[in-house]
DSSP file (Angstrom, degrees, kcal/mol; ACC not computed):
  #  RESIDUE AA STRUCTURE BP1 BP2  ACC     N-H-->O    O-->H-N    N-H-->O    O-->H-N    TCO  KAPPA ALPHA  PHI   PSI    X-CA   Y-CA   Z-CA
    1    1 A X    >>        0   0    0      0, 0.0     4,-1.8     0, 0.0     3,-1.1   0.000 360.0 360.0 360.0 -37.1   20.2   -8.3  -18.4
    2    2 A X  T 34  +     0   0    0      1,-0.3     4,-0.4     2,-0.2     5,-0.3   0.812 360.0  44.8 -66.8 -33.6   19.4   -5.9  -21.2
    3    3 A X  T 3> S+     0   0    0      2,-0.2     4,-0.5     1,-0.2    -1,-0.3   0.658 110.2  60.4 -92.4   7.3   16.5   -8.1  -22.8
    4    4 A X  T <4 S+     0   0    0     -3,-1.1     4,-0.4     2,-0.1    -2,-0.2   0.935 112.5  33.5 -69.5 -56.7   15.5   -8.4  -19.2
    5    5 A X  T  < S+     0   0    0     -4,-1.8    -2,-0.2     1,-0.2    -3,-0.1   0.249 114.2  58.8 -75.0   0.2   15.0   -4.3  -18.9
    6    6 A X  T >> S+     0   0    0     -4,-0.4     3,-6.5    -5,-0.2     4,-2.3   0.772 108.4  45.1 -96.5 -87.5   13.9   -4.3  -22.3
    7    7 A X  H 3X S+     0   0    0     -4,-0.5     4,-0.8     1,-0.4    -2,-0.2   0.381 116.9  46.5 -16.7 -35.0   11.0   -6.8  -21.1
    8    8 A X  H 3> S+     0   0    0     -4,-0.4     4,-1.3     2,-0.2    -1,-0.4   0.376 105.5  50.6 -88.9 -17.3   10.2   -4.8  -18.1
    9    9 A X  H <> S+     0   0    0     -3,-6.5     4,-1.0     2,-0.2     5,-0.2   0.869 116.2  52.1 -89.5 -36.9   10.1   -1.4  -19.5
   10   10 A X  H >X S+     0   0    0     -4,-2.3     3,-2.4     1,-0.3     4,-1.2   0.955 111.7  46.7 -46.6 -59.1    7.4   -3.3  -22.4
   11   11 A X  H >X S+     0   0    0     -4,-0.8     4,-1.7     1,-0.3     3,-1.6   0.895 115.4  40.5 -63.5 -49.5    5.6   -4.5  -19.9
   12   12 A X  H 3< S+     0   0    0     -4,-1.3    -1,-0.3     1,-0.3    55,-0.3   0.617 114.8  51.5 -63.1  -7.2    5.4   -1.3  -17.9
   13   13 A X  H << S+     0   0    0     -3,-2.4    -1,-0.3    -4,-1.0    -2,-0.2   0.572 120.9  35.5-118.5  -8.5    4.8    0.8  -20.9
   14   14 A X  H << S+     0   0    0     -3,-1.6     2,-0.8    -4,-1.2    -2,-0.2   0.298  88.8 113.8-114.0  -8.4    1.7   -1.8  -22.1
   15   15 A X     <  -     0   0    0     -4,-1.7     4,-0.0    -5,-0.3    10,-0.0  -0.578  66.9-141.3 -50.3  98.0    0.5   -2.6  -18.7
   16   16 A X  S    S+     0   0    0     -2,-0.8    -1,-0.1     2,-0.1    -4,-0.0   0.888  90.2  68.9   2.5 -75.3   -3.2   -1.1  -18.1
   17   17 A X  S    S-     0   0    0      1,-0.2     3,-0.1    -3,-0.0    -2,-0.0  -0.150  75.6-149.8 -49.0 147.6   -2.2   -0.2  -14.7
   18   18 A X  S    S+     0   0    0      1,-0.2     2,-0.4    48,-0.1    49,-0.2   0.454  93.6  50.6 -93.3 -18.7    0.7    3.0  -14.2
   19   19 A X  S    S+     0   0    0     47,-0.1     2,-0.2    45,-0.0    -1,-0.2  -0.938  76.7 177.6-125.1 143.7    1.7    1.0  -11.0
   20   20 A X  B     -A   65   0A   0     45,-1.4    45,-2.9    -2,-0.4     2,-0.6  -0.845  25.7-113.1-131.2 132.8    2.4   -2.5  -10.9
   21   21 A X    >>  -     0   0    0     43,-0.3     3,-2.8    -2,-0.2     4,-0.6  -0.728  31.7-116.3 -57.8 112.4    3.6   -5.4   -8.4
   22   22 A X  H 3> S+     0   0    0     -2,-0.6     4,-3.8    41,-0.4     5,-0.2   0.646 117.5  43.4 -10.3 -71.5    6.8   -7.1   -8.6
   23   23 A X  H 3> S+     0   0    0      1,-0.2     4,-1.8     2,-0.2    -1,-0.3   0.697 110.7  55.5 -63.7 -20.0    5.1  -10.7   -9.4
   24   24 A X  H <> S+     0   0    0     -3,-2.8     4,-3.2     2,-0.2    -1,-0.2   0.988 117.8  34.1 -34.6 -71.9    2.7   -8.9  -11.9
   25   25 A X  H  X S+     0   0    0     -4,-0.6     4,-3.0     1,-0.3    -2,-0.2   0.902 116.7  61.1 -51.6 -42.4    6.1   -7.3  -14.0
   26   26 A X  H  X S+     0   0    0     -4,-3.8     4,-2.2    -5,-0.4    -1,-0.3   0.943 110.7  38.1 -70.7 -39.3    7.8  -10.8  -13.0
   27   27 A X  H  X S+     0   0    0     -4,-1.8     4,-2.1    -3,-0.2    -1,-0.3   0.931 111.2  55.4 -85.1 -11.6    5.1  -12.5  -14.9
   28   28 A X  H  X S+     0   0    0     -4,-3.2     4,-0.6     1,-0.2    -1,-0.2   0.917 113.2  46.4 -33.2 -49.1    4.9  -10.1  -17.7
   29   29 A X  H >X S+     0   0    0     -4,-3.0     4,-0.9     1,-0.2     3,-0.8   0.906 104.3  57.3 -62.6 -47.4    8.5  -10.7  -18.1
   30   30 A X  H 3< S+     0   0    0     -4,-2.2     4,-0.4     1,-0.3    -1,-0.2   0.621  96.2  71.8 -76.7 -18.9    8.4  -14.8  -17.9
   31   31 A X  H 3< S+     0   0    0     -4,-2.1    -1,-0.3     1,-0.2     3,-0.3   0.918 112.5  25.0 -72.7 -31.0    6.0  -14.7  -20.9
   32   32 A X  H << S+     0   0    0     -3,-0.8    -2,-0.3    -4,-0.6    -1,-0.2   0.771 138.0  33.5-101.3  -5.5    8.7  -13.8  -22.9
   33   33 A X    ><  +     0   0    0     -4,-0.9     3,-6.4    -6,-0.2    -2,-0.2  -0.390  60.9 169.1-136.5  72.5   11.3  -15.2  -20.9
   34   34 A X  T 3  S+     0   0    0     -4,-0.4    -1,-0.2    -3,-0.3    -2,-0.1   0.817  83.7  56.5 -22.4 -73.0   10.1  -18.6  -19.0
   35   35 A X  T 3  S+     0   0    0     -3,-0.1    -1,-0.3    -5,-0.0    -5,-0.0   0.442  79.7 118.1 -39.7  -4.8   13.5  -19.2  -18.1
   36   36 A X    <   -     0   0    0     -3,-6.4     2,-0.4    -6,-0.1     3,-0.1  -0.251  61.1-125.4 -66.2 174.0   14.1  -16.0  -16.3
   37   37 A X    >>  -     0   0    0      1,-0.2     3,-2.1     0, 0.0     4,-1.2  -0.998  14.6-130.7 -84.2  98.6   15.1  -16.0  -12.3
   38   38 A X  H >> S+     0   0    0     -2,-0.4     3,-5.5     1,-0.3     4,-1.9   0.773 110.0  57.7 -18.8 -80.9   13.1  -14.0  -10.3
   39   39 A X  H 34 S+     0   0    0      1,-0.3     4,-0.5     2,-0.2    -1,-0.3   0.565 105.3  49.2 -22.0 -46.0   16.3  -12.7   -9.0
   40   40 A X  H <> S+     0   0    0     -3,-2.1     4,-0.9     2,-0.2    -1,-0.3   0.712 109.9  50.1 -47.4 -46.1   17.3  -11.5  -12.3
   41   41 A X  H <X S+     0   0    0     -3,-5.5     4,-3.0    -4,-1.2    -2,-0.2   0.875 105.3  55.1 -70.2 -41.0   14.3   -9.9  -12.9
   42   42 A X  H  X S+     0   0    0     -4,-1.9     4,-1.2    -5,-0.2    -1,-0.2   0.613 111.7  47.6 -67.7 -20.3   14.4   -8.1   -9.6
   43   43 A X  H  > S+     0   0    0     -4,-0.5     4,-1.6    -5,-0.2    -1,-0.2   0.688 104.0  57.8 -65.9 -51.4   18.1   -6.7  -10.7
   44   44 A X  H >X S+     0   0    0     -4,-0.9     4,-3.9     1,-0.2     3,-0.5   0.996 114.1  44.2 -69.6 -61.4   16.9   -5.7  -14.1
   45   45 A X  H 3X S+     0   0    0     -4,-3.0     4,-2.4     1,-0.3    -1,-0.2   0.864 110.1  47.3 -25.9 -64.3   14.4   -3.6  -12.0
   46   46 A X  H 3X S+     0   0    0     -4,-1.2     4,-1.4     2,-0.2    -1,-0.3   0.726 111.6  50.7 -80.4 -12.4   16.2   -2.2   -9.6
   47   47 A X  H <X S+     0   0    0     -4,-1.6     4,-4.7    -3,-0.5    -2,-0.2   0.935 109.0  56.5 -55.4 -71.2   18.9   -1.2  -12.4
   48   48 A X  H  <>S+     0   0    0     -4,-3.9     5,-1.8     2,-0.2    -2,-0.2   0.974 110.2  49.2 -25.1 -69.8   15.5    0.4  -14.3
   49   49 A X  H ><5S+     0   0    0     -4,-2.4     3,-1.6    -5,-0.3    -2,-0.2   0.980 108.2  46.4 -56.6 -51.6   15.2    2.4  -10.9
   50   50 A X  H 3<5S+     0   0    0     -4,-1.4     2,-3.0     1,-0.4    -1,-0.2   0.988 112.0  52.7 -68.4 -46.6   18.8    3.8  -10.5
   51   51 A X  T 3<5S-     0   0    0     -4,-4.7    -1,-0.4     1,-0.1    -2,-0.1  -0.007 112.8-127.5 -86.4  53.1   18.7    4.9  -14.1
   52   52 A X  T < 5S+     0   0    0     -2,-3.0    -3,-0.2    -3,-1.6    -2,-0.2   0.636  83.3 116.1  21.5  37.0   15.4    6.7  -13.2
   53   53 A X  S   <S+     0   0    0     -5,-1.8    15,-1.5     1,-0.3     2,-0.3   0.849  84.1  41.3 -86.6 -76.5   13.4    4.8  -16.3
   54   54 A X  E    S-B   67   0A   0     13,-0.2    -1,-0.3    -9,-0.2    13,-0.2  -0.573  71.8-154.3 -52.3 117.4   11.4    3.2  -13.0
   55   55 A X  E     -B   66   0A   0     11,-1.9    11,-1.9    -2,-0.3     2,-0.5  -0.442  13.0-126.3-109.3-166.4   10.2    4.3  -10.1
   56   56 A X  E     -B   65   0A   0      9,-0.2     2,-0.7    -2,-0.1     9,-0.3  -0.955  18.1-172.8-107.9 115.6    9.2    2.7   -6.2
   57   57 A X  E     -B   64   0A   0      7,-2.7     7,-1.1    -2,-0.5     2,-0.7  -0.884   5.4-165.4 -89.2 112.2    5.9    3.4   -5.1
   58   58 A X  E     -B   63   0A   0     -2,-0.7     5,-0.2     5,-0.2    -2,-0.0  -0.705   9.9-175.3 -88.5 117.0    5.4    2.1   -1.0
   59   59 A X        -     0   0    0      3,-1.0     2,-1.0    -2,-0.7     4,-0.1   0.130  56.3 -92.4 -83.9  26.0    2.0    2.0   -0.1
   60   60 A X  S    S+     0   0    0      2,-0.3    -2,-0.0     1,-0.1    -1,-0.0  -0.582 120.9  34.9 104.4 -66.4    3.0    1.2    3.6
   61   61 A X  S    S+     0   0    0     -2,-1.0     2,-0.3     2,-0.0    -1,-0.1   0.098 120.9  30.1-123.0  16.8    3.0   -2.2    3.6
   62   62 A X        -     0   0    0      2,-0.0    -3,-1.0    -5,-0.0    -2,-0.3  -0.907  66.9-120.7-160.7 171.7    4.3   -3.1    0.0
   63   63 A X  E     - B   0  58A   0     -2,-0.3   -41,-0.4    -5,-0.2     2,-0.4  -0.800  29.5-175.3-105.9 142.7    6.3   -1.9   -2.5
   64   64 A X  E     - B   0  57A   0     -7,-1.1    -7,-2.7    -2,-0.3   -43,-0.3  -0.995  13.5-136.4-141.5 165.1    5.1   -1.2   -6.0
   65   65 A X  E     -AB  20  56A   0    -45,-2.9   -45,-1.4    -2,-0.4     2,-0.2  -0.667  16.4-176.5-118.3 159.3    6.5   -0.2   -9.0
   66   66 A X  E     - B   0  55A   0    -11,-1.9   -11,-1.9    -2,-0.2     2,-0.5  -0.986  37.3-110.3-164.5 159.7    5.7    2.4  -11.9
   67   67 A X  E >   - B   0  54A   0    -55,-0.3     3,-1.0   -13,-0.2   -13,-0.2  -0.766  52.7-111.1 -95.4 133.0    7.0    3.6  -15.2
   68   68 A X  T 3  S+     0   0    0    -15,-1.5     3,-0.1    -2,-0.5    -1,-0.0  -0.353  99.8  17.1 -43.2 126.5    8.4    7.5  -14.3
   69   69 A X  T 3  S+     0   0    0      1,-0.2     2,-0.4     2,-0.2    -1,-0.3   0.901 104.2 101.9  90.5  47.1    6.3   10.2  -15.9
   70   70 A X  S <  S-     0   0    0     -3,-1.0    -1,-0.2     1,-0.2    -3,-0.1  -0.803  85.8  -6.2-142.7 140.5    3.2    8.0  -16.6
   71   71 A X  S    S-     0   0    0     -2,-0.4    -1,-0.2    -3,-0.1     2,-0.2   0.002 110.7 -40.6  84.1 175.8    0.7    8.3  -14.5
   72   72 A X  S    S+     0   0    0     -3,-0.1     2,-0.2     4,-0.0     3,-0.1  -0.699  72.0 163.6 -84.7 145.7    0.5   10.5  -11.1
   73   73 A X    >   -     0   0    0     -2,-0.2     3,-1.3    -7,-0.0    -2,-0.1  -0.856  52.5 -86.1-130.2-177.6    4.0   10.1   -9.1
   74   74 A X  T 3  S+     0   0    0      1,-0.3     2,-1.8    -2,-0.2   -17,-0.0   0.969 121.7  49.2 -57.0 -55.1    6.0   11.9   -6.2
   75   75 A X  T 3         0   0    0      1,-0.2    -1,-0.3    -3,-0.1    -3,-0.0  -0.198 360.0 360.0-106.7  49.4    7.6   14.3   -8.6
   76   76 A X    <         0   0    0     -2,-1.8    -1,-0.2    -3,-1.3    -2,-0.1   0.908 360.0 360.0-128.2 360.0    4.6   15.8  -10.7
């Protein structure tokens, strides 16, 4: 789980973008870990969020994700 969140914070923190789609991050992730589980990934994530490294952006009709304090978010 740790080299998952590791994998995801790289990718968020080398991403172009400041907000990102699950399956963007998921494949970010799978480049350095083929083997990973979607499901897994999505855990590592939602772990990232509760320890407020990540946050959820909804645009209505999806969910997107962003690294906290990069880029414009709810709380600047």
């Amino acid at each position: 789980m740790e080299d998952l969140k590791k994998a995801i914070l790289e990718f968020a923190e080398t991403n172009k973008k400041t907000k990102f789609y699950f399956n963007d991050m998921e494949k970010g992730v799978r480049e350095k870990f083929p083997e990973a589980k979607a499901r897994d990934i999505k855990k590592a994530a939602t772990a990232l969020v509760n320890e407020e490294k990540l946050i959820y952006f909804s645009t209505g009709s999806s969910t997107m994700y962003g690294l906290k304090g990069r880029g414009q978010t709810e709380d600047h």
